[in-house]
Each structure stands twice: as structure tokens, then as C-alpha cells.
C-alpha positions as semicolon CSV with decimal commas, in nm:
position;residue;x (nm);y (nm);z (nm)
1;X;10,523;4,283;23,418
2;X;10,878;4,232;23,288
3;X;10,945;4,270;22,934
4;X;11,116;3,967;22,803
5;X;11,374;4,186;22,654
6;X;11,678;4,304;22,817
7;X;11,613;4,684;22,681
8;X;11,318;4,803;22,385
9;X;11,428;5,102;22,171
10;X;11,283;5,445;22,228
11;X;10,906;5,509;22,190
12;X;10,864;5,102;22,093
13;X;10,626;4,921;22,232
14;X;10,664;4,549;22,330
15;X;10,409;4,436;22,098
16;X;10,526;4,625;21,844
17;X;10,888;4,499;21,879
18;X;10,741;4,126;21,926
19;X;10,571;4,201;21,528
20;X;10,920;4,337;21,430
21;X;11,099;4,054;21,580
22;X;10,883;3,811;21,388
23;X;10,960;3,996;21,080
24;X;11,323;3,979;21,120
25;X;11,291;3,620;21,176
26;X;11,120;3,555;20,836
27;X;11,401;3,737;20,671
28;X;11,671;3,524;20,887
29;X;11,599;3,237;21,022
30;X;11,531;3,185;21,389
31;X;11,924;3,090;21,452
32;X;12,047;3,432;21,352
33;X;11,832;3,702;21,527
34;X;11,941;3,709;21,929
35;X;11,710;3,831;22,196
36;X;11,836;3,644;22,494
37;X;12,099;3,808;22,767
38;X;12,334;3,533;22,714
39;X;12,326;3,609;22,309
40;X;12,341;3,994;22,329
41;X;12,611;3,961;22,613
42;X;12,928;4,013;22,328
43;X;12,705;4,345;22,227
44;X;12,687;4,486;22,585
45;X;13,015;4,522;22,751
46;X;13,187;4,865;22,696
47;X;13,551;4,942;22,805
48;X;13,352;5,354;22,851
49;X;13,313;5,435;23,237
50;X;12,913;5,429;23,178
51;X;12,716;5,157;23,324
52;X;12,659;4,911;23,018
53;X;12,304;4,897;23,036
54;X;12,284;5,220;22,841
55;X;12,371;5,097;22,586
56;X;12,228;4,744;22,586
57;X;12,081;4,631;22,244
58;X;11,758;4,498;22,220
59;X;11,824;4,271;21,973
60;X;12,102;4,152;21,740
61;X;12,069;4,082;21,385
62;X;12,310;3,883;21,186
63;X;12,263;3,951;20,798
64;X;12,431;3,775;20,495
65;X;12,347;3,927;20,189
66;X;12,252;4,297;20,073
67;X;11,921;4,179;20,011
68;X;11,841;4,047;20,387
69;X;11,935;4,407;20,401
70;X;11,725;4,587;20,228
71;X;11,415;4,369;20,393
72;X;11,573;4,476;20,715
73;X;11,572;4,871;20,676
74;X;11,202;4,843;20,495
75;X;11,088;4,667;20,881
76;X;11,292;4,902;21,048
77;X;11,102;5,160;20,866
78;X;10,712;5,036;20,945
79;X;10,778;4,954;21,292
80;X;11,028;5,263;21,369
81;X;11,319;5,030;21,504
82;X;11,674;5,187;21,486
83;X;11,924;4,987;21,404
84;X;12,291;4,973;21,444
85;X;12,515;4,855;21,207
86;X;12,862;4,685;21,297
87;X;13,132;4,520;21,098
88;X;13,350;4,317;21,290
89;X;13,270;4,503;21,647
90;X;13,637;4,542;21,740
91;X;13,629;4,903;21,759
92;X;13,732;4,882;22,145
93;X;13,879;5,195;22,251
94;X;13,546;5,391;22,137
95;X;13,295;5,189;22,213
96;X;13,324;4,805;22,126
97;X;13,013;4,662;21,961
98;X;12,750;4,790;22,211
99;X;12,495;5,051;22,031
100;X;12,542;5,410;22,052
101;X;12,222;5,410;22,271
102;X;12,007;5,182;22,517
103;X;11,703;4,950;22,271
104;X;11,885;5,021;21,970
105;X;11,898;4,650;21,725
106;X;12,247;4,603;21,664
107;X;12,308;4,474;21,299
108;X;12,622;4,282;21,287
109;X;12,774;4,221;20,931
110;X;13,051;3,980;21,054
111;X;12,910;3,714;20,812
112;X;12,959;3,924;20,520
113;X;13,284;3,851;20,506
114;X;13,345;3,761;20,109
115;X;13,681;3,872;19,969
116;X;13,529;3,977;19,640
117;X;13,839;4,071;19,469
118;X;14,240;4,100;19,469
119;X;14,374;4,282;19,154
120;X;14,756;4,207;19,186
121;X;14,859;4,450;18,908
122;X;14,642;4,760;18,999
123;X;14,659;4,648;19,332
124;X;14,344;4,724;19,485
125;X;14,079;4,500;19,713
126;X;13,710;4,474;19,718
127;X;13,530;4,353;20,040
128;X;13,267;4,314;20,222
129;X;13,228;4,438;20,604
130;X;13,286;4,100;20,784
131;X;13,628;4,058;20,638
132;X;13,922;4,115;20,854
133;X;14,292;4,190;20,786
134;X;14,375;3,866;20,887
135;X;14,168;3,654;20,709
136;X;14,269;3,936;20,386
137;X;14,624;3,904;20,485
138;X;14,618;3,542;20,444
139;X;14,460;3,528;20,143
140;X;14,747;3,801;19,986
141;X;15,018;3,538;20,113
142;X;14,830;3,248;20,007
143;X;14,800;3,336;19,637
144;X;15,165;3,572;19,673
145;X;15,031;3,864;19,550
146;X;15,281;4,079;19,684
147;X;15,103;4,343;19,885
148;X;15,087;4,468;20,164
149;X;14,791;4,597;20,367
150;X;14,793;4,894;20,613
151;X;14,624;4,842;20,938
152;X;14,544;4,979;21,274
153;X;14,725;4,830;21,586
154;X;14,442;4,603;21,655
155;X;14,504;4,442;21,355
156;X;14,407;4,123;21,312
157;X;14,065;4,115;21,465
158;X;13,974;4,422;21,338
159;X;13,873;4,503;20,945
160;X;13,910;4,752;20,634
161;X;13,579;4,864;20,616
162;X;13,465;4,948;21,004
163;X;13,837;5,135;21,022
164;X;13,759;5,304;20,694
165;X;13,442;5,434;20,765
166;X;13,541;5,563;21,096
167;X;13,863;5,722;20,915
168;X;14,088;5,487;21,175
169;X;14,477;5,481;21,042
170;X;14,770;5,253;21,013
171;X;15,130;5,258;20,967
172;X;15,263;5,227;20,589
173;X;15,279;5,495;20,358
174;X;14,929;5,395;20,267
175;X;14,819;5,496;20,690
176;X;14,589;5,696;20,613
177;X;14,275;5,474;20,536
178;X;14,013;5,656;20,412
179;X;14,276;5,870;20,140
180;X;14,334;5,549;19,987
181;X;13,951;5,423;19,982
182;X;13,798;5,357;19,627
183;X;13,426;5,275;19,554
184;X;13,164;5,201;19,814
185;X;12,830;5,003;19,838
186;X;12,613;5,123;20,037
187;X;12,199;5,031;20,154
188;X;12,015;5,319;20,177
189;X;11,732;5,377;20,445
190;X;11,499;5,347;20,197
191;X;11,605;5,035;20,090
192;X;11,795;5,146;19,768
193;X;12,138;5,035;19,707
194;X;12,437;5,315;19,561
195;X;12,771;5,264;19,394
196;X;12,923;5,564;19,468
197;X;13,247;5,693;19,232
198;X;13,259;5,465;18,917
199;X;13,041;5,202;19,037
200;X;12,709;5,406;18,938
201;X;12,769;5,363;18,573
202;X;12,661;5,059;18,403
203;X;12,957;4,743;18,288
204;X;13,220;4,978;18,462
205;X;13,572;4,836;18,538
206;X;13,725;5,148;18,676
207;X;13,517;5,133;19,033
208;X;13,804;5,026;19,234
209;X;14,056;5,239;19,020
210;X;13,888;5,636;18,996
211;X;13,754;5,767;19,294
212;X;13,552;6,045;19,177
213;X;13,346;5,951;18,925
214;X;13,092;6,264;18,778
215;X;12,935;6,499;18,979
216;X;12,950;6,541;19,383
217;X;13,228;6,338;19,550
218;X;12,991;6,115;19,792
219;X;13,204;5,860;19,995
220;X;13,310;6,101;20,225
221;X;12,962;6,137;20,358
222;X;12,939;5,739;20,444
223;X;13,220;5,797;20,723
224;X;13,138;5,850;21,058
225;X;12,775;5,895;20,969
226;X;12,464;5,708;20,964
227;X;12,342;5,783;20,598
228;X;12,351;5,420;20,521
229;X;12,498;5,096;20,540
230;X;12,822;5,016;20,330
231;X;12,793;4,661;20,204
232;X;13,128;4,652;19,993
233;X;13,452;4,851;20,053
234;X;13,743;4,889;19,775
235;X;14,068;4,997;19,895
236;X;14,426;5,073;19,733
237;X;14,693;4,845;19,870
238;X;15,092;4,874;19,834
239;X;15,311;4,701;19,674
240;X;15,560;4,511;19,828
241;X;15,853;4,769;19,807
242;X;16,216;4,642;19,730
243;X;16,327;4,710;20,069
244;X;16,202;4,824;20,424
245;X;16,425;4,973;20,686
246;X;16,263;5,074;21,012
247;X;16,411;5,224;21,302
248;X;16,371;5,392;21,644
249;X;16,482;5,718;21,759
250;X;16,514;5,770;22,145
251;X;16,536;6,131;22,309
252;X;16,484;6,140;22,713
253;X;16,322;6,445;22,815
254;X;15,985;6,558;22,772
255;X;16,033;6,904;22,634
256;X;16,285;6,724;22,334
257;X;15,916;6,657;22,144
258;X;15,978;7,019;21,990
259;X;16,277;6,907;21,829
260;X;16,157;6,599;21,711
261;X;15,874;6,737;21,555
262;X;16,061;7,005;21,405
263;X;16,268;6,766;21,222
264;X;16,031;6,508;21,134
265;X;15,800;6,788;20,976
266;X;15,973;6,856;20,636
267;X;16,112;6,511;20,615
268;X;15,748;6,386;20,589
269;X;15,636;6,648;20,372
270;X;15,919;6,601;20,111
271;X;15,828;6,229;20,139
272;X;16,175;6,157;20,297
273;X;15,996;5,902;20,558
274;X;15,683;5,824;20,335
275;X;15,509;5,673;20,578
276;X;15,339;5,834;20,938
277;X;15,529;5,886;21,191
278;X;15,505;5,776;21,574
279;X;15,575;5,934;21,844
280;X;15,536;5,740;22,167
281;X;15,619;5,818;22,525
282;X;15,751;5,585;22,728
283;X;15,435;5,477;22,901
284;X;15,273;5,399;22,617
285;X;15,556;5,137;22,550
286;X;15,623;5,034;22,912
287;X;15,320;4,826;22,916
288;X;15,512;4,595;22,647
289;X;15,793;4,570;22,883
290;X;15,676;4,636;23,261
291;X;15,368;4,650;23,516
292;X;15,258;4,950;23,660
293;X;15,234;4,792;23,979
294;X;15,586;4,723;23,964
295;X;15,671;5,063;24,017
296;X;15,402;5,252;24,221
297;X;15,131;5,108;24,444
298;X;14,752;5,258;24,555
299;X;14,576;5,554;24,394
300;X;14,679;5,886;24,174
301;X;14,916;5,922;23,869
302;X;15,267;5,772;23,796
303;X;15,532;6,008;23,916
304;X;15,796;6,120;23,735
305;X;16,057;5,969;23,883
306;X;15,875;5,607;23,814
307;X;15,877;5,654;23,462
308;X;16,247;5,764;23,454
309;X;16,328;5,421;23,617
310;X;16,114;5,251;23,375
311;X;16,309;5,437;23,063
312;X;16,648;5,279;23,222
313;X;16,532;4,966;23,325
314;X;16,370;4,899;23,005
315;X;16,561;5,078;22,743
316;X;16,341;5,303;22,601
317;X;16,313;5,697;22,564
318;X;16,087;5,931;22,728
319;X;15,996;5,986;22,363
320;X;16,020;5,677;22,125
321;X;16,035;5,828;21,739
322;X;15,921;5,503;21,534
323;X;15,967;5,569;21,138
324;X;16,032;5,342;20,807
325;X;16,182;5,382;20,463
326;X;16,077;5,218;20,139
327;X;16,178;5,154;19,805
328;X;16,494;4,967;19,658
329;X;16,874;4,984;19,870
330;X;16,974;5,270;19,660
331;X;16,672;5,535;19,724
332;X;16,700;5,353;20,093
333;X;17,062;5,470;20,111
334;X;17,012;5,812;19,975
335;X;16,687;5,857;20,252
336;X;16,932;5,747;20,558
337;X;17,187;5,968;20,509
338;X;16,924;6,268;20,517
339;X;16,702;6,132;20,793
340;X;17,057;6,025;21,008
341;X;17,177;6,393;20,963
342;X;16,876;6,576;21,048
343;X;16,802;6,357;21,376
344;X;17,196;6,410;21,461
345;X;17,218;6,804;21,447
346;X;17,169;6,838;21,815
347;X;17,327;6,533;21,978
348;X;17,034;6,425;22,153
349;X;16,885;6,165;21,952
350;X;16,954;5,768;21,970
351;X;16,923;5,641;21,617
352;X;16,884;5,239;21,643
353;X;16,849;5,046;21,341
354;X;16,660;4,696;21,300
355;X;17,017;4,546;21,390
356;X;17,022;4,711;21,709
357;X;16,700;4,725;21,801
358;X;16,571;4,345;21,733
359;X;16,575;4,221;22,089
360;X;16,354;4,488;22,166
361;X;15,980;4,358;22,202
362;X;15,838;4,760;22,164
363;X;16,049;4,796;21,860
364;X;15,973;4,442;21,705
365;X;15,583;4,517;21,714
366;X;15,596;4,877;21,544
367;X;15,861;4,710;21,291
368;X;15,546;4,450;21,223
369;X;15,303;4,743;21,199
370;X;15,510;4,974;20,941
371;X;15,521;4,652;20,713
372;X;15,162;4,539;20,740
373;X;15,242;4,217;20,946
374;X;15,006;4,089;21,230
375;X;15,006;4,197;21,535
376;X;14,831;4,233;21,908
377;X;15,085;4,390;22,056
378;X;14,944;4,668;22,124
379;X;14,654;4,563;22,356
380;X;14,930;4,511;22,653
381;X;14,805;4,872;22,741
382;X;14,507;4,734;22,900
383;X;14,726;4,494;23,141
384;X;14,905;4,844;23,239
385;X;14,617;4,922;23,505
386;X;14,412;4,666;23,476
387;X;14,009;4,661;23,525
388;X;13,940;4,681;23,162
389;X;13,868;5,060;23,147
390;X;13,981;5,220;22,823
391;X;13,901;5,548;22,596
392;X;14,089;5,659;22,351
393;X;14,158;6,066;22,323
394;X;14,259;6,200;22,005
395;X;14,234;6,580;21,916
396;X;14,469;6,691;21,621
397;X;14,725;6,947;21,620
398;X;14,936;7,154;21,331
399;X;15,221;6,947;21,269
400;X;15,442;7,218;21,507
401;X;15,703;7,088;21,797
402;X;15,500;7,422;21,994
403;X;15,187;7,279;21,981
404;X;15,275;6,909;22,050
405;X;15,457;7,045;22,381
406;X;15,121;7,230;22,470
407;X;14,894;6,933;22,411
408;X;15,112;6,695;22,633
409;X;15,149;6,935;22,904
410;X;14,742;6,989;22,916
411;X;14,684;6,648;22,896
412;X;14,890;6,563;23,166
413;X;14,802;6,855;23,370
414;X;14,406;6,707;23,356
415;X;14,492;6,347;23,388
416;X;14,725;6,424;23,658
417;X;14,441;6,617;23,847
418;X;14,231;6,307;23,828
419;X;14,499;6,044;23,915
420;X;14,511;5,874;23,602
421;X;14,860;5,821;23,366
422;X;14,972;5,999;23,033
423;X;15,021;5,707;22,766
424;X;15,011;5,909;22,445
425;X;15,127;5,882;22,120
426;X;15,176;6,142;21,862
427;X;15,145;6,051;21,498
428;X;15,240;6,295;21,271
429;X;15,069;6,249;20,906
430;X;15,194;6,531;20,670
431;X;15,080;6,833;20,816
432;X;14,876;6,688;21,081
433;X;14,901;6,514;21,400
434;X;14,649;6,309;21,549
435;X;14,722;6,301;21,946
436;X;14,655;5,969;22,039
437;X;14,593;5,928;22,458
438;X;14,462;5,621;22,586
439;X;14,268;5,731;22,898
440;X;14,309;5,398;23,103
441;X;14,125;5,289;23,454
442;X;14,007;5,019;23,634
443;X;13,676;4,984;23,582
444;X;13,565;4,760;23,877
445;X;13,659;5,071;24,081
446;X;13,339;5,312;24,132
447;X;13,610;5,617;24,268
448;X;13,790;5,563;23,911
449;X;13,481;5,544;23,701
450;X;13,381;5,859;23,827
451;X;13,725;6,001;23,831
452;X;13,735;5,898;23,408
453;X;13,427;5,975;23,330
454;X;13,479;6,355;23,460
455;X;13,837;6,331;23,335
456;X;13,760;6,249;22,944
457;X;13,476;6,552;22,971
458;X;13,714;6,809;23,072
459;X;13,970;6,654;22,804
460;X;13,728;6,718;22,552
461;X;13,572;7,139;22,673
462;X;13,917;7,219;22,749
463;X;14,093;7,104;22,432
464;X;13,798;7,214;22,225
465;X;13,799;7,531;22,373
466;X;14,156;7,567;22,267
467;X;14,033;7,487;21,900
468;X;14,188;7,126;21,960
469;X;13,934;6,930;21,751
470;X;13,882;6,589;21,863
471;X;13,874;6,368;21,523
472;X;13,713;6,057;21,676
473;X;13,546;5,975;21,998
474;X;13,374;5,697;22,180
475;X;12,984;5,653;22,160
476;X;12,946;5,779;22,527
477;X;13,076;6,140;22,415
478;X;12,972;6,164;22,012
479;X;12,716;6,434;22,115
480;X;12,992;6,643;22,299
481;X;13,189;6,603;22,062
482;X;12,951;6,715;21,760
483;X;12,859;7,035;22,017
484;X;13,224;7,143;21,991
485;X;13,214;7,175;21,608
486;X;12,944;7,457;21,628
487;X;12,562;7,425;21,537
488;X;12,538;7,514;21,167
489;X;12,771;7,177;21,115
490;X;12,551;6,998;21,301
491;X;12,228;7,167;21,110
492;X;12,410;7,074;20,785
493;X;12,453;6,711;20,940
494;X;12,038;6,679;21,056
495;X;11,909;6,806;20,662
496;X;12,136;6,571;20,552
497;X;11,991;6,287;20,750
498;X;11,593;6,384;20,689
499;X;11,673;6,361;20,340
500;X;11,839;6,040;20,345
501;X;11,690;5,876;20,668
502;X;11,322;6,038;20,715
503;X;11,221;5,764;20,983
504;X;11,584;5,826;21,168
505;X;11,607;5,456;21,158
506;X;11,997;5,451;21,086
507;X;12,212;5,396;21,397
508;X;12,101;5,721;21,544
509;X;12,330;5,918;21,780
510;X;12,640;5,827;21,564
511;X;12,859;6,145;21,527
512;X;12,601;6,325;21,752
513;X;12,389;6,310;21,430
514;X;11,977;6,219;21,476
């Protein structure tokens, strides 16, 4: 007989759900636990070239409070039910808001979406997991705090405390997330509930203002991990400098990334540009300007010569350098007349100011993004193919022009083989780079499926092999990835998670960790 559930998580019996369902229901309400396909169909569809039934849900939960919480993890417990926990589900390039694996109950904290606090003169945030930058972002203007927030290109639909946790990035000086993290909440599995840092102590008022607290730093084990859920996020946030100048820097052949990195390397770590850098080729932009199909028809990569045409029909570089400065005119003026000197040594560079640039669409979207403004810009990479296939590929590299030139040439060399496109960004953070490449296909094609699914594998053992580590992945390769990062990490990863998670109740297969 056919379950009444679209999937039942591992080793669960019907009747034993049905008692667990009931349960969740008591601590709910009917309204806000989903069983049907038509409720669980936003938690099923992946952009991963997997067939979304493995990793349908069997239910979806949608909690309030920290104490609905707590009841939820001690049922999850009896009846061995693993749950997974989402914030606002927008995580799309790695795996959307479907579960890590096929049965799992998905958990979704949009609800808890409470700005708890603003402090305009320390300026720091406190939040829960439902809020998003938008709603935030508003409520900065609103009351003119002047701040700013820092946010990943999805921006507004997406929030502080999933990108946190999975150590996403943005584009002001304060890009890189989980640096500028201060305090967590977080439910244990055993129903428990920790302040880490500051927050532990008693009447404190310095939880959103000292990270470290006494004894063993703990936050960091909260991201990309399933050691509990985080209820309540604080965050740093920037103040609204004097004066932003952004610009774009254009160079138009391939092999010019060595230079660019070259130059951009000291400048970041003096704190000349304070902010990360970007580093986009021009098919990562095109999609803001053009259609593939505008320029090559039926299967296999772009050639070469397409995306030359596209660079002069649409004004843009093979590489695309977008960078900021901040501060009042004077330190502005000062920063210019370094960065304008370095970038002109060679005579290759196009240096285009705000002035210049502002007809530009490209331009006007990573202007928004280095000054914590709105935008969706982004997503026009998904109209680039079409089909609605997309991962994201991101293994880090030294900050070295040597090593950028190697990674682009591999990764074209293996997308190429499997008739897909480069569109990669690099974006260099002080000494780091995190190699963004959005692996995109249509996924209403079987032949492409296949051809991505194979493709993003032999991304992953031929960078890793290379000692490329990949610093986030979709939910389809977590295990791969984990494997690549050798077994006494992953040992370390498993005692870690009997202590805190005995029943393995707690979202498992995130991070390859069970």
C-alpha cells in the first residue's frame, strides 16, 4: 500500500512517523506542519542535476519560538526523525531548501524573523534566522541609522544568519561574514539552549560587542555543521563612510589575470582597496547584457571568438576588475592616486570611474553591491542557458596571478570537455581567493544532466587533487567534498557530533558529517 507521504526518513516506520507527526502538531498547530505534495513542493525543487526526489522532505515544520524548538528536537529524539533546519531557504546555487537527503523533516525558521536589536553607536545587529537583508535594510533606513549591511548577490531574499553559518560573503569591507559575526544562540540536540562568546554569562551587555568570551572559541563550530540550531545571530555592521568611490577596471585577454592579481594583492593587504575584490570574466557579466543564444546555437561550449564579440558589442573586458574606496574625499584622494598608478604601469588596464561607467547595467549592480544596496542582478546568470540548472564551484587559491591563471585554464579545460561555459569570478579577500564558477545547464535536458553531473565530480577530484580545496559545495556533493579533506578531519568532525548529537538527529549529511 502507498504511504501517504511523499518520502519517510531512513529506518522510520509509517506508524512511527504518523506518532511523530501528531506530536509535532501538538507543538504547532495543524496549519504549520506540511505533509501534502502541494505544501512540500517549495522544499523539493533543486537547481543540482539529481532527480529531486532524493532529496524530498517528508515533512516541513514551521517553528516560531526557541521553545517550539526545543519540543521539536526532544520528538526528534524519541522517534529518531532527522531534521533539517533552514533559514530563509534561498541558498540556490548549493542546494535551495530541499534536505541534504531523501525523508529528512525540513525545519524552516522563516517565521523567526524578529529584528531583536540595532545599536547605532556600536553598530552591531541581533537577529533571528527568518530575517532577511531586506526587511533589515529597511528597517536601518527607516529609523536612519546610518549603516550599511554587507550581503551576498542574492541579496534581498536571502538573510544574515543562513549566509553566516555557511561562511557565504559580500562586497564591503565588512565581505567577509562570518569574521565580523558576534554572539550566537543556538538549540542543542538535547534540547539545551547556548550563548556562545559573552552571552553565557549572566546580565551581560558585551554579547554583541566581544567575540571570545572565556575559554574555547565555539561559534566557529556552528558553521557549516549540524551541532545545533542557531536561533539568534549578532553581526558587526559599517558605518556609513564619508564617501564611496567604485570603479571598474577592464583588461581583454585571458592571460592579463596575472597582472591583475599581482597588483591587486598588496593593495588589499595594505588596506588600499579595503574591501574584496572581484574579478569577473566576461561571461559572467554578459548574461546582464546579452543571450547566449544570441551568439551560438545547439550543443557544446561558447567559443572563443563568441565571447570576443560579446566583450565589443557590450563593452566589457575579458576580465572585469570591480573594486571600491571608503572613507572621507581626502583619504579617497590619497587611495586613487595609488590604486590609478599601480593599475596604469603596464598600459593595459581601462580604469572607468562611476562617471563613466553609470550607463553600464554590469557596473551599476556591483556599484549597489560594494555599498550594501539591494539587488537581483545577479540571478540573470540563470537566463544565460536557461533550464534552471545551476551549481556553484568554488575552490580557493593563494592570492597569486600564477595560480589564478592555472585554476581558469583547468576549469575551462573540464567544462570545455563537457560542453558547458566558463562564467567565473575571482574574489580576492586578503590573501585568499575564493574561485567562484557557476556550473550552468539546462536541466530539462537528460544529455546535460548527465554531462553536469559528471562535470562538477571531476571539478571537484581534479582540483582537490591539486590541493584546490573547495570551501563550499552543494548538498548533492558535501560527502565528496568532506572525502577530499582527509579522514582524521572527518573523525574529528563524527566525535564531535556523538557528543553533541548522540541520536544523529541534526540535519545529517551536512558537511559530509553523520
Amino acid at each position: 500500500m502507498a504511504s501517504k507521504y511523499i518520502a519517510l526518513p531512513n529506518g522510520v516506520s509509517e506508524n512511527t512517523f504518523d506518532a511523530a507527526i501528531n506530536e509535532f502538531r501538538a507543538v504547532l498547530g495543524e496549519a504549520s506542519v506540511l505533509t501534502s505534495a502541494a505544501q512540500l513542493t517549495p522544499y523539493i525543487k533543486t537547481m543540482m542535476p539529481v532527480p529531486d526526489a532524493e532529496h524530498a522532505p517528508s515533512a516541513a515544520l514551521l517553528a516560531t519560538t526557541v521553545e517550539q524548538i526545543q519540543k521539536i528536537v526532544g520528538i526528534c529524539n524519541r522517534y529518531k526523525v532527522p531534521v533539517w533546519t533552514i533559514s530563509t531557504g534561498k541558498n540556490l546555487g548549493y542546494g535551495s531548501a530541499a534536505p541534504a537527503e531523501r525523508g529528512q523533516v525540513v525545519l524552516d525558521l522563516k517565521r523567526m524573523n524578529r529584528i531583536l536589536e540595532v545599536d547605532k553607536d556600536l553598530a552591531y545587529a541581533l537577529v533571528e534566522p527568518g530575517v532577511t537583508y531586506k526587511q533589515l535594510y529597511d528597517y536601518i533606513a527607516e529609523h536612519k541609522l546610518g549603516l550599511w549591511l554587507s550581503f551576498p548577490a542574492p541579496s534581498a531574499i536571502a538573510g544574515p544568519v543562513g549566509n553566516t553559518l555557511d561562511r557565504g560573503v559580500g562586497y564591503t569591507p565588512y565581505g567577509e561574514h562570518f569574521m565580523y559575526a558576534c554572539g550566537m544562540e543556538v538549540v542543542l540536540a538535547n534540547g539545551e539552549v547556548l550563548r556562545t562568546g559573552m552571552g553565557s554569562m549572566p546580565n551581560s551587555n558585551t554579547w554583541q560587542v566581544f567575540k571570545w568570551g572565556y575559554g574555547p572559541y565555539l561559534d566557529g563550530i556552528f558553521t557549516q555543521s549540524n551541532y545545533g540550531i542557531v536561533t539568534k545571530l549578532g553581526f558587526w555592521l559599517m558605518p556609513a563612510p564619508p564617501a564611496f568611490k567604485p570603479f571598474v577596471i577592464q583588461y581583454q585577454n585571458e592571460d592579463d589575470i596575472v597582472e591583475i592579481v599581482e597588483t591587486i594583492r598588496p593593495l588589499r593587504i595594505n588596506g588600499v582597496i579595503p574591501n574584496a575584490v572581484v574579478i569577473a570574466h566576461a561571461l559572467y557579466e554578459a548574461p546582464v547584457k546579452a543571450r547566449r543564444s544570441d551568439y551560438v546555437k545547439g550543443p557544446g561550449s561558447i567559443p572563443d571568438e563568441a565571447v570576443r564579440q560579446i566583450t565589443k558589442d557590450h563593452n566589457l573586458g575579458i576580465w572585469n576588475v570591480y573594486a571600491a574606496l571608503y572613507g572621507t574625499p581626502e583619504q579617497i584622494e590619497v587611495n586613487w592616486k595609488i590604486v590609478t598608478q599601480a593599475f596604469g604601469k603596464s598600459g593595459k588596464a581601462k580604469i572607468l570611474t562611476e562617471e563613466e561607467a553609470a550607463a553600464d547595467p554590469a557596473f551599476v549592480y556591483r556599484a549597489k553591491l560594494m555599498r550594501g544596496e539591494m539587488t537581483l542582478q545577479e540571478f540573470s546568470l540563470y537566463n544565460w542557458r536557461g533550464g534552471g540548472g545551476s551549481m556553484w564551484f568554488a575552490p580557493v587559491s593563494q592570492a597569486r596571478g600564477s595560480e589564478t591563471l592555472k585554476q581558469m585554464a583547468l576549469t575551462k579545460q573540464i567544462l570545455g570537455k563537457h560542453g558547458l561555459d566558463y562564467s567565473g569570478e575571482f574574489i580576492v579577500g586578503m590573501r585568499d581567493m575564493h574561485h567562484v564558477v557557476d556550473v550552468l545547464y539546462d536541466k530539462t535536458n537528460p544529455e546535460q544532466v548527465k554531462a553536469a553531473y559528471q562535470c562538477f565530480d571531476e571539478l571537484v577530484t581534479t582540483f582537490s587533487a591539486q590541493g584546490y580545496g573547495i570551501y563550499r559545495v552543494n548538498t548533492a556533493f558535501m560527502d565528496k567534498v568532506a572525502d577530499t579533506y582527509g579522514p582524521v578531519q572527518r573523525n574529528v568532525n563524527k566525535i564531535l557530533k556523538k557528543a553533541l548529537d548522540p541520536n544523529g538527529i541534526l540535519a545529517p549529511g551536512k558537511s559530509g558529517i553523520r
